[in-house]
C-alpha positions, -999 to +999 in steps of 0.1 A: +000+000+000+016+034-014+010+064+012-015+078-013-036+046-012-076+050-007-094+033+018-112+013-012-087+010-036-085-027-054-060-050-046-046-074-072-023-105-070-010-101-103+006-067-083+025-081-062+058-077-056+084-084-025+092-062+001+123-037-007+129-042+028+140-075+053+132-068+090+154-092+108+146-086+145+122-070+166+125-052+198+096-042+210+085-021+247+048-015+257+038+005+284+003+000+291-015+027+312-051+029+316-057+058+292-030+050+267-001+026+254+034+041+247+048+017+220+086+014+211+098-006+186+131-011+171+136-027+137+169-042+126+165-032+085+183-044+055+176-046+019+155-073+007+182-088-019+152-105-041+138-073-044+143-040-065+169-018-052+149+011-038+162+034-005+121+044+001+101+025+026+067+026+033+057+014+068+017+008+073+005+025+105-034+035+113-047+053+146-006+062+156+006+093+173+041+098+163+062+108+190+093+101+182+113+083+152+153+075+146+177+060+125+210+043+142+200+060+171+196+098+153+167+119+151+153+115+120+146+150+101+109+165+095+117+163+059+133+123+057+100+107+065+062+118+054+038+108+080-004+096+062-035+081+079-021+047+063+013+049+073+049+068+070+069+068+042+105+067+050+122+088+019+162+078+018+171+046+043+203+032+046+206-001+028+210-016+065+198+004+101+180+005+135+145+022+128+132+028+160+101+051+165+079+055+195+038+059+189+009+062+216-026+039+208-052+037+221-065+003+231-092+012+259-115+032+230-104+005+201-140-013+196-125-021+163-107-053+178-080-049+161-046-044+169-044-040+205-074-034+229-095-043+265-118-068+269-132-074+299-107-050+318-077-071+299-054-060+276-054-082+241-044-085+205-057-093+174-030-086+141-044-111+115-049-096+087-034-063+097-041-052+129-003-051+136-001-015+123-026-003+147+002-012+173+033+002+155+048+015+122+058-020+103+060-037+074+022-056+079+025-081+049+030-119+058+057-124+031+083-105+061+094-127+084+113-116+119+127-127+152+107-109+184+120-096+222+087-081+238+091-061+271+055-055+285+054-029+315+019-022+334-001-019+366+011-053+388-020-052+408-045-044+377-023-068+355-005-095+373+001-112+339+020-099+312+022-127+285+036-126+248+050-150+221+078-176+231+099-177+261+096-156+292+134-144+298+130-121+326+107-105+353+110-076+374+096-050+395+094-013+390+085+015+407+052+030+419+038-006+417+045-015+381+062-044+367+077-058+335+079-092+317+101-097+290+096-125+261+116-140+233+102-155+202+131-175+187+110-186+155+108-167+124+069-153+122+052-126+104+035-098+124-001-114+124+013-139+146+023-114+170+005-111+200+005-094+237-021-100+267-020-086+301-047-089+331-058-108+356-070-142+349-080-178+366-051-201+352-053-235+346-022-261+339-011-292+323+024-310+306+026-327+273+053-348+268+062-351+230+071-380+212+105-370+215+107-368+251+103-332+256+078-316+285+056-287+274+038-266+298+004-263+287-015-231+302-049-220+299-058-182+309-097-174+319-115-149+326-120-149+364-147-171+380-146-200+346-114-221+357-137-252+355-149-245+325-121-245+307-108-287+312-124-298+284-105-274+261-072-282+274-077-322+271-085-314+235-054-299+232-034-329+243-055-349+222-048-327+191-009-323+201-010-363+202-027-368+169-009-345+149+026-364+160+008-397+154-010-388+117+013-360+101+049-370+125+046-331+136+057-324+171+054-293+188+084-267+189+087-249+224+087-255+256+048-235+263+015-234+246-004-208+259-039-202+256-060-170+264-102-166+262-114-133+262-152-121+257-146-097+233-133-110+203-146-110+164-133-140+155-136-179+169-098-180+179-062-170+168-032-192+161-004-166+171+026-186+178+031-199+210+004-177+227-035-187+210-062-158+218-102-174+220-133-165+220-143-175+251-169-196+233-145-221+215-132-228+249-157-227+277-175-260+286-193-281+313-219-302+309-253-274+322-238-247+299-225-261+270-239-283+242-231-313+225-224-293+193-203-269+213-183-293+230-177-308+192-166-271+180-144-262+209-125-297+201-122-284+167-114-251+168-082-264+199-071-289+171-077-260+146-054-235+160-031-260+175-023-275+135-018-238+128+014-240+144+027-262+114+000-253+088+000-215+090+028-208+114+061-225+106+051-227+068+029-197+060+015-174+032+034-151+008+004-132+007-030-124+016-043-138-015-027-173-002-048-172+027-066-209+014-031-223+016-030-220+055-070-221+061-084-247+040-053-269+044-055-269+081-096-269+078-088-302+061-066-313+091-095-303+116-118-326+098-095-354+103-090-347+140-130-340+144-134-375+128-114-395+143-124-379+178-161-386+174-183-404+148-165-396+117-196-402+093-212-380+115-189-353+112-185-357+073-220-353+075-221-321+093-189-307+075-208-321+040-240-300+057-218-273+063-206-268+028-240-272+008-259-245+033-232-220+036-206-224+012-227-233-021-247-203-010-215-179-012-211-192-046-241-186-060-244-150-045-227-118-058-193-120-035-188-158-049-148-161-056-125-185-065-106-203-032-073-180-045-093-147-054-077-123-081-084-094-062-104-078-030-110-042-011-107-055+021-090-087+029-111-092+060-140-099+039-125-132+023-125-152+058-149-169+038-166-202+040-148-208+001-116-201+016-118-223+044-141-249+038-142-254-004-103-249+006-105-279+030-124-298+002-097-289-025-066-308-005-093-335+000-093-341-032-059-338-037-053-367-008-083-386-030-059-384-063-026-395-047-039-422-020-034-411+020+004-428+020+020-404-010+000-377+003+015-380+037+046-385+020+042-349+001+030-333+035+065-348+052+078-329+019+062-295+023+063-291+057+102-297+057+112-278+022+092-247+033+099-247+070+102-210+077+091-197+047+064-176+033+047-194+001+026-201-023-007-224-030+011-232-064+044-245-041+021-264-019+008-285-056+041-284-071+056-303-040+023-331-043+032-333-079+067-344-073+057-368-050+030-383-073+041-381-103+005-366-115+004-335-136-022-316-114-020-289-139-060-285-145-067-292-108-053-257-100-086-242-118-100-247-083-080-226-069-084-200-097-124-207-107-152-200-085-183-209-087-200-248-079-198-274-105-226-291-118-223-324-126-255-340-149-250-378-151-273-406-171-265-441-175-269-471-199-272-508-184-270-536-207-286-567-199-268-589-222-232-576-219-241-567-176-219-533-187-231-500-171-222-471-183-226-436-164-221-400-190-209-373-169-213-338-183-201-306-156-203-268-157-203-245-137-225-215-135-210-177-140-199-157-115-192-124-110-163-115-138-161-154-146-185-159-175-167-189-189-154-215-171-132-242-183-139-276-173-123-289-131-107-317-129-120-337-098-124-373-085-162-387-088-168-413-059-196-440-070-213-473-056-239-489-065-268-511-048-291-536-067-331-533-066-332-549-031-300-526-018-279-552-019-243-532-029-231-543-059-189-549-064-179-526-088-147-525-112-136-503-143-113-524-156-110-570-151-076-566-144-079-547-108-096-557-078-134-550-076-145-529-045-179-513-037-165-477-042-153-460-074-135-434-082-137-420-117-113-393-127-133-367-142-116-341-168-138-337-193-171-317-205-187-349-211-173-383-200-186-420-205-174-447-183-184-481-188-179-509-157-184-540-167-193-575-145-222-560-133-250-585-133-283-563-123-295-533-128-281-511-107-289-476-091-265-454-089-248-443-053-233-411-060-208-383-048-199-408-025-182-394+011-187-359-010-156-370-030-159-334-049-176-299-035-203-302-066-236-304-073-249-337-088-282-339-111-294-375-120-335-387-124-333-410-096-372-423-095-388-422-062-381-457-055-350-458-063-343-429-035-364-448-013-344-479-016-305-453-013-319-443+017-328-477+034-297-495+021-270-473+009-240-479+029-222-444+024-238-419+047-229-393+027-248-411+000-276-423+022-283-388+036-279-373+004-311-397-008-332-384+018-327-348+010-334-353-027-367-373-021-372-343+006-367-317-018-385-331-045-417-336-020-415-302-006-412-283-039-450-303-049-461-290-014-449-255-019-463-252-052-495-265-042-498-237-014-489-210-038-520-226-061-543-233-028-542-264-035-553-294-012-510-300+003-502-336+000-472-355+009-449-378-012-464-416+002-428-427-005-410-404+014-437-408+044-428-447+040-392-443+035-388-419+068-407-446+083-385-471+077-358-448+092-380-443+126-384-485+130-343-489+130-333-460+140-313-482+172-292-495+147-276-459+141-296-432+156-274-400+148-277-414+111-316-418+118-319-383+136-296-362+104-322-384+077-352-370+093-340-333+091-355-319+062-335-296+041-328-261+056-344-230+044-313-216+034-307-252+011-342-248-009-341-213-014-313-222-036-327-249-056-357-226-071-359-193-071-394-187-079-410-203-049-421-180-023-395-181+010-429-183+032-447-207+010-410-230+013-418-226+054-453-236+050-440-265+032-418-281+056-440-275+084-467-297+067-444-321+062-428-327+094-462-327+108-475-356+083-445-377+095-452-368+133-491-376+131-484-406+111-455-419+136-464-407+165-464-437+187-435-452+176-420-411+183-430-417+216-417-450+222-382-442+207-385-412+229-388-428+257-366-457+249-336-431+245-336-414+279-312-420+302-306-417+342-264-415+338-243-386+340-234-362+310-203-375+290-193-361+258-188-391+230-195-405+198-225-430+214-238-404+238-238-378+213-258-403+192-284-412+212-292-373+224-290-364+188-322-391+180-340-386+213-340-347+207-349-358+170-383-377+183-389-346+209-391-321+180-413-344+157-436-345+188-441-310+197-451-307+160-483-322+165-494-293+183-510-318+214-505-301+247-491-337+257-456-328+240-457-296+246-458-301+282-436-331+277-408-306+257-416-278+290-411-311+315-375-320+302-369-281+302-370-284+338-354-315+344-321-319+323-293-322+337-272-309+303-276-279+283-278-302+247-317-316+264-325-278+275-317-263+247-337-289+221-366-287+244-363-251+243-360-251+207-390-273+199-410-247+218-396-222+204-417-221+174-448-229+194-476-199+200-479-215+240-476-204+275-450-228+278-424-213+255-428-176+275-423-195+305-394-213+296-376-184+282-381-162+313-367-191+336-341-193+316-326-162+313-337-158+352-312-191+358-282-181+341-280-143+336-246-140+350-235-167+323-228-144+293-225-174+268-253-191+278-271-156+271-264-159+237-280-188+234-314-169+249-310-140+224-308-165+195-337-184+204-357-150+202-337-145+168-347-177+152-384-181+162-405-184+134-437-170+151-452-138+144-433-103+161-401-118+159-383-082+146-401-065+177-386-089+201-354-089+184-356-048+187-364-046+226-340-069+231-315-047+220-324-025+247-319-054+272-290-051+296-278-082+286-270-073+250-243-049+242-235-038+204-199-035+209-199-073+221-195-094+185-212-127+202-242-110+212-240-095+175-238-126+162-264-142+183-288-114+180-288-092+145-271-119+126-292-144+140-324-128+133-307-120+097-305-157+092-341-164+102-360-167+067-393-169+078-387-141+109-365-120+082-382-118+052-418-121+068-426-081+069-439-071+035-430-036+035-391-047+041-386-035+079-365-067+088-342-051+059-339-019+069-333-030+101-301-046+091-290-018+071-295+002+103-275-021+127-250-024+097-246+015+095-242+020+134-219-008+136-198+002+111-182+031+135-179+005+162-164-022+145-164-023+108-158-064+105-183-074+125-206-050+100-189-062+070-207-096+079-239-087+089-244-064+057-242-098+042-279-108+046-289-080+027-266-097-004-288-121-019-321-096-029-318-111-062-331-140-048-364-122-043-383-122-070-413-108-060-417-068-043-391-083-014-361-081-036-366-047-046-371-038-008-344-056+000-323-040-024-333-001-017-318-006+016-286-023+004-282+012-017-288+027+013-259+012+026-237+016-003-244+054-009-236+063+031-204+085+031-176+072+047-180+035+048-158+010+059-140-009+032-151-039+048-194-029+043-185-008+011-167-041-007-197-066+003-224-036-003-212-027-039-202-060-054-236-072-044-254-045-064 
C-alpha cells in the first residue's frame, strides 16, 4: 500500500511484488497505562536482496501518534519521512539500520478489535490480517518474516500477567507498583502472529510430553470465575498435540503453549505462535452450559489452531491472496481430527452440511470467488466459508488423487522444504506433484475458478453384456467477472446397490480388484465410463463421502431414492437420498400452497422416513440427520421462484405428516432413548441425544398439549444444556404459555453466564412465530446485550438476519432496513463485525417478487452512506 492509497482501492495478485525491505529482528516495549499505550519498537532493516533496489520504505501504520522516530540511534529530520493516515513513508534509508520510533494507541476506546485493545478489563491483540499497524509503524505483509523480544510494563495489581510470544526471559519490579515481563520468540513469524495479553486471569495447567521426550507446559488463561470450565479445552489440546505427531509425524516446537479466552473477540480464535487468543466460546464448557455441538466445536477449533502451528505458522502465506493455503489446508486437518475424535460419518455429515448450506450459498451469491481470489478491497471480507471450507475440500481431493500414504509423504515434503518460509498455494501443488508423479496442472482451476460445479449424469445398463455405463457432463455457473469457465478436474466417488440394496462390487477395468467404491477421474465436459461385471440393474450411489464440493443432477425415481436411503452404505450417499426425495416432496407441497391447492405428501417419502424411525437403534445419529429436512437456506437455492414463506409452509406440513403418522412409535423411541447417567461427551452419547432430541421435535409438532408439556417437563429437568436447549428449541416455534415460561426461567437461571445468554438471544432470533423483529428490537435495549460485544451481534442481529421466515416475513421490508440500520451503526464501532452482517442484505436477487426490490433499496442505502468501511463498502457494492 503506497502512502497515497484509498481506503477502497482494489488489490490485485497479479501486483505483487516483494518487500524492498527485510526486517530481521524486533525489539519491541509497551507500556500499558489505563488511558493510553506508549509503543517502542526497534527494527533491525536491511535490503531485501530479491527485491528491487529502492532506499524508500513505506511502513503501514493506522490510529498512531508519532512521537518520536530515529535511524541508528539519530533523530530523524521532518523532511526524511512523510507521515499519512495509512502509514509513513520513510524517503532515503540506509541499505541496512535501527529504525526505532515511538507511537501512543489507544487500546481502551479501540471497539474495532483490532490491533491491540481491552476486553473485559484485559489488555489483548488481534493482528491477523493487519491489525499489527494499529500497534506500531511495520512492514504488515506476511511475506516478512522476523525474530521478536517483547518487554511488556503495566499496573502489577491491575495486570499480574504480562504474556507474549515464546519464552519468558525475565521478570521484574518497578516502581510505583509497576512491573515488567520480557519474552523471546526465537522462531521466524510474520506480524499477524504477534501477540501481547496482560490482566488478571484464573489459570489453569497441564504438561505434554512429545514424542521425542520433551515436557511442554500447557497453560490456559480465563476470565476470572470460569477455571472449571475451561478442562475440556485443554484435554482437546493434548488430544490434538497427540494426533498430529501420530497422523502427520509433527511435534510441537517450544517449551509452552499458551492459551487466552477473552469475551470480546470478532473472530472464533487465533493461532499466534506460542500464545492462542479465543473467543471464550471455542473454549468454555461443562456439561449445564455447553452443548453437544459446542463441545464438538471447541475440540475443533483447539485442534484447529493448534495444527496452525505447522499449517500457517512455521510454513505460512506469501500473501493475503494465499490465505486458502493455510485455512483450507489446516480446515482439512481439523476434519480429520473431528473425525477421528467422534463419529467420523457423522462429522463428514455435518462438515458435507456445512458446505451445501453456507458455502454453495457464497457461490451462487454476488461475492462468490475462486478459493485464490484475483483481487479484493478488504482482505477481511475473504474469511470466507470458500476459503476455508471449499479450501478444505480442495486438499481432500488432492489426498483422493494420490492415495493417504504419497499424500503424507508430500505433506513430510512441504512441511520440511518450506519450513520458515512464506509461500505459495502453487508450491504447496508443485511439491504433491513431485511426490506423485501426477500432472495436477488442471486441478489448480480450483484454486483460480469460482463458482460450484454441476455435474449432470445418465446411464446405460445392458442386460446382455451386464456393462453399465454412467455419461458425466459438468459446468459450472457464472460468476461475477467469470462468465466462462473451463472444465475442473475432480475425483467422482460411485457405488452402486441392486433393486433390493444389496451393494453391488464394482470395477472399471478386469484386471484390478473389484470394490464397492469408485472413483472416476473426471476431466472432461462430457465423460462416458463403462464398468463391466455388473449382473443387475443397478442404481446409482453417488458423490460418494462428497468426494468433490459439486452439485450432482441425476433422475433418480422415487423408489430408487427410497431404496439409497434404506440401504446405501455411504452416509454421505444415504443422507444425500433423503434430501433429494425431501426436496423433490417439498417443492410439490410449496407449489401447491402457492395454487391453494389441497398439500399432499410424497407416500414414499412418508414410507421411506418410516423405515428410518423403525431402526433407528441400529444408528440413531444417522436416523436423527435423515429426518431433518432440508434447511431454508438449502431450498431457497434450488428454485428461485417459490415464495420463501410458501417454502416454510412446506416443511411444516411435512414434518407434521411424519409426526401424526409416527407418532407412537415417536414416543416409544423417545422414551426408549432417555437416560438416568451422568453427562459425557462421545460419539455413542452424542448419538443417542441427537435421536431422542430428533423424536422430541417431531412431537411437539403435533401441536398436542401432551408434547408440549412433555418438551416444558424435560426443560425443567435436564441435567445438560444439549436436552434444554432442544426442548427449548421445539418450543420455540410454538404460540404456547409454555415457550414464554421457559424463556423467562431461563434467562432468570443463568443471567450472570454471558454465553449461555447468547444462546437466549438467539432463540428470540430464530423463532419463526409472528413479532419476531419487535422482540429482536427490545431486546437490544436489554441489559444483557451490548453492540460492541460481537457474540451478542452474532447471536442477536445476525441471527435474526439468518431467520428466513422471521426475516423476510414483513412485507413492507422493515426486517431489511433494520439490518441496514444495525450495519450502519456498527460500522463506527467495528467495521468487521458490519462487514458480515451487511451480508444478509446480499442475496435480494433471490427475491423475486416486491421483497427483492425492498431488499435491495436498503442495500443502496448502505452503499451510498459516506464514509464506509472498506469492509461494508466491498460486500455492499459488489452485491449490487
Amino acid at each position: 500500500m503506497s502512502s497515497n492509497q484509498s481506503n477502497n482501492t482494489i488489490i490485485y495478485l497479479k501486483d505483487y511484488q516483494p518487500a524492498n525491505f527485510l526486517i530481521d529482528s524486533v525489539d519491541l516495549h509497551v507500556d500499558l497505562h489505563e488511558d493510553h499505550t506508549r509503543v517502542v519498537s526497534s527494527l533491525s532493516l536491511r535490503t531485501n536482496p530479491t527485491a528491487e533496489s529502492c532506499s524508500e520504505l513505506f511502513l503501514n501504520g493506522e490510529d498512531l501518534l508519532l512521537e518520536a522516530i530515529e535511524c541508528d540511534g539519530a533523530p530523524l529530520p521532518k523532511d526524511a519521512y512523510t507521515v499519512s493516515e495509512y502509514g509513513i513513508l520513510l524517503h532515503d534509508l540506509p541499505s541496512q539500520c535501527q529504525l526505532t520510533t515511538t507511537v501512543v494507541i489507544h487500546p481502551e476506546t479501540n471497539t474495532l478489535l483490532m490491533g491491540l485493545y481491552q476486553s473485559s478489563g484485559n489488555f489483548c491483540t488481534q493482528c491477523e490480517a493487519e491489525g499489527f499497524r494499529r500497534i506500531t509503524y511495520f512492514l504488515d505483509r506476511p511475506d516478512v518474516m522476523s525474530r521478536y523480544r517483547v518487554t511488556i510494563e503495566a499496573d502489577q495489581a491491575r495486570y499480574p500477567m504480562l504474556l507474549s510470544n515464546g519464552n519468558c526471559l525475565a521478570e521484574r519490579q518497578l516502581p510505583n507498583g509497576r512491573h515488567e515481563v520480557v519474552w523471546q520468540d526465537p522462531s521466524l513469524k510474520p506480524c499477524y502472529l504477534f501477540a501481547l495479553v496482560a490482566g488478571d486471569f484464573d489459570l489453569i495447567e497441564d504438561t505434554f510430553i512429545t514424542c521425542s521426550g520433551r515436557s511442554v507446559e500447557l497453560r490456559f488463561y480465563l476470565e476470572k470465575g470460569f477455571r472449571e470450565q475451561g478442562y475440556f479445552a485443554l484435554d482437546a489440546l493434548k488430544r490434538a498435540m497427540r494426533w498430529d505427531e501420530e497422523v502427520y509425524r509433527r511435534e510441537y516446537d517450544l517449551d509452552i503453549y499458551m492459551v487466552v479466552a477473552v469475551s470480546d473477540f470478532t473472530m472464533g480464535a487465533m493461532e499466534n505462535k506460542g500464545l492462542n487468543v479465543f473467543n471464550t466460546s471455542a473454549v468454555l464448557a461443562k456439561p449445564d452450559t455447553a452443548t453437544d455441538r459446542d463441545y464438538a466445536w471447541i475440540e475443533a477449533v483447539v485442534g484447529h489452531e493448534y495444527f496452525h502451528n505447522w499449517s500457517g505458522n512455521r510454513v505460512t502465506c506469501r500473501d493475503w491472496f494465499q490465505l486458502t493455503l493455510k485455512e483450507g489446508l489446516t480446515v482439512f486437518r481439523e476434519h480429520g481430527f473431528s473425525m477421528d475424535m467422534c463419529s467420523g460419518s457423522m462429522m463428514r455429515l455435518q462438515q458435507v452440511q456445512s458446505m451445501r448450506n453456507a458455502q454453495f450459498a457464497e457461490d451462487a451469491g454476488p461475492m462468490a470467488h475462486p478459493i485464490r481470489s484475483a483481487s479484493y478491497i478488504e482482505i477481511n471480507n475473504f474469511y470466507t466459508s470458500t476459503v476455508y471450507q471449499k479450501g478444505a475440500e480442495v486438499i481432500r481431493m488432492v489426498e483422493t488423487f494420490l492415495g493417504k500414504t504419497v499424500f503424507q509423504q508430500g505433506m513430510d515434503l512441504y512441511f520440511s522444504r518450506f519450513d520458515g518460509q512464506a509461500v505459495t498455494t502453487e508450491d504447496f501443488i508443485a511439491v504433491m506433484e513431485e511426490v506423485s508423479g501426477r500432472d495436477l496442472t488442471q486441478f489448480k482451476r480450483w484454486y483460480d475458478q469460482a463458482g460450484t460445479p454441476e455435474l449432470t449424469i445418465s446411464q446405460d445398463y445392458s442386460v446382455d453384456d451386464h456393462t453399465w455405463t454412467l455419461h458425466v457432463k459438468q459446468q459450472c455457473p457464472a460468476t461475477p467477472g467469470q462468465t466462462d469457465k473451463k472444465p475442473f478436474h475432480l475425483p467422482l466417488a460411485i457405488g452402486a446397490v441392486d433393486h433390493t440394496g444389496q451393494p453391488i462390487e464394482l470395477s472399471l477395468d478386469a484386471s484390478n480388484e473389484s470394490s464397492e467404491t469408485l472413483v472416476l477421474d473426471v476431466t472432461q465436459p462430457e465423460q462416458s465410463f463403462t464398468i463391466e461385471g455388473v449382473s443387475s440393474q443397478p442404481v446409482p450411489s453417488l458423490l460418494r463421502e462428497f468426494s468433490a464440493p459439486v452439485k450432482v443432477h441425476y433422475d433418480y425415481t422415487v423408489n430408487e431414492l427410497s431404496t439409497l436411503i434404506q440401504h446405501d452404505s455411504d452416509p454421505v450417499a444415504r443422507w444425500d437420498a433423503g434430501q433429494t426425495l425431501m426436496t423433490s416432496a417439498l417443492t410439490v407441497i410449496a407449489q401447491q400452497y402457492e395454487s391453494q391447492q389441497t398439500l399432499v405428501m410424497e407416500p414414499a417419502l412418508t414410507h421411506a422416513l418410516g423405515q428410518v424411525i423403525e431402526r433407528a437403534d441400529e444408528d440413531p445419529m444417522m436416523a436423527a440427520q435423515l429426518l431433518a429436512f432440508p434447511s431454508m437456506t438449502y431450498l431457497m437455492q434450488t428454485d428461485s421462484t417459490i415464495d420463501v414463506l410458501s417454502w416454510h409452509e412446506a416443511r411444516q406440513f411435512a414434518e407434521r405428516v411424519v409426526a401424526d403418522v409416527y407418532e407412537d412409535v415417536l414416543l416409544q423411541a423417545y422414551h426408549q432413548s432417555q437416560s438416568t447417567e451422568p453427562y459425557q461427551f462421545n460419539a455413542q452419547d452424542y448419538a443417542r441425544r441427537s435421536w431422542m432430541n430428533t423424536c422430541l421435535a417431531y412431537l411437539v409438532k403435533t401441536k398436542k398439549v401432551s408434547h408440549l408439556k412433555r418438551a416444558f417437563d424435560q426443560y425443567e429437568q435436564a441435567d445438560n444444556m444439549t436436552d434444554t436447549m432442544a426442548a427449548l428449541q421445539a418450543l420455540n416455534h410454538q404460540q404456547t404459555d409454555l415457550r414464554d415460561k421457559a424463556l423467562d426461567t431461563f434467562y432468570e437461571q443463568w443471567q450472570h453466564e454471558p454465553l449461555v445468554i447468547n444462546k437466549w438471544l438467539g432463540l428470540h432470533a430464530s423463532t419463526t412465530l409472528p413479532h419476531c423483529l419487535e422482540q429482536v428490537r427490545e431486546l437490544m435495549q436489554h441489559q444483557a446485550f451490548h453492540l460492541s460485544n460481537p457474540n451478542n451481534v452474532y447471536a442477536l442481529i445476525r441471527g435474526y438476519a439468518g431467520n428466513p421466515v422471521g426475516f423476510h416475513s414483513p412485507v413492507d421490508g422493515q426486517g431489511y432496513a433494520f439490518i441496514a440500520d444495525q450495519v450502519l451503526a456498527l460500522d463506527s464501532i467495528n467495521s468487521l463485525v458490519a462487514g458480515r452482517i451487511v451480508r444478509g442484505l446480499m442475496n435480494w436477487r433471490q427475491l423475486t417478487d416486491a421483497r427483492g426490490q425492498l431488499m435491495r433499496s436498503q442495500l443502496e442505502r448502505v452503499a451510498n452512506t459516506s464514509g464506509l468501511s472498506s469492509d461494508v463498502y466491498e460486500v455492499a457494492h459488489k452485491s449490487l
